[in-house]
N, C-alpha and C positions, 0 to 999 in steps of 0.2 A: 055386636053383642057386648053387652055389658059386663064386666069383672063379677057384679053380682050374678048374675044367670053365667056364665064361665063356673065360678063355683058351684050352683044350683047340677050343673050337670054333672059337675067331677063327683057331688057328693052321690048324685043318683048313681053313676058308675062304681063307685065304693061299693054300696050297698048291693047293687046287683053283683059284683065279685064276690061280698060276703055271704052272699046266699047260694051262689053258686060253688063255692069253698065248701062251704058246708055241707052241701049236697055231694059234695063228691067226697069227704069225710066220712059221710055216712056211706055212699056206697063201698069206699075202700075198707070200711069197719064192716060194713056186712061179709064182704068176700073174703076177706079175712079170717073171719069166725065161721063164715062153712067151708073153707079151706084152708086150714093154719099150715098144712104140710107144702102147699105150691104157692104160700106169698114168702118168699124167702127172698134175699138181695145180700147178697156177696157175704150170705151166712146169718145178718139179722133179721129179725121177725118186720116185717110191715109194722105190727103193732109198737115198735121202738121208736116209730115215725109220730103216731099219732100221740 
């Protein structure tokens, strides 16, 4: 395998991470906001995170 296709695949791995980031972004921003009182962590908001 060549350096260039070695690259080609880290940059696919990037991007599937980034999309996959995100997606859980959003689901911890939804559960969040229909449950603000049970996303709490040693007293801060969840949303302190995002």
């Amino acid at each position: 395998m060549t350096l260039s296709e070695q690259l080609e695949m880290a940059l696919e791995r990037i991007r599937s991470l980034e999309e996959e980031n995100e997606q859980l972004r959003i689901e911890l921003q939804a559960a969040a906001d229909w449950r603000p009182d049970a996303m709490k962590y040693n007293g801060l908001r969840i949303h302190d995170f995002i």
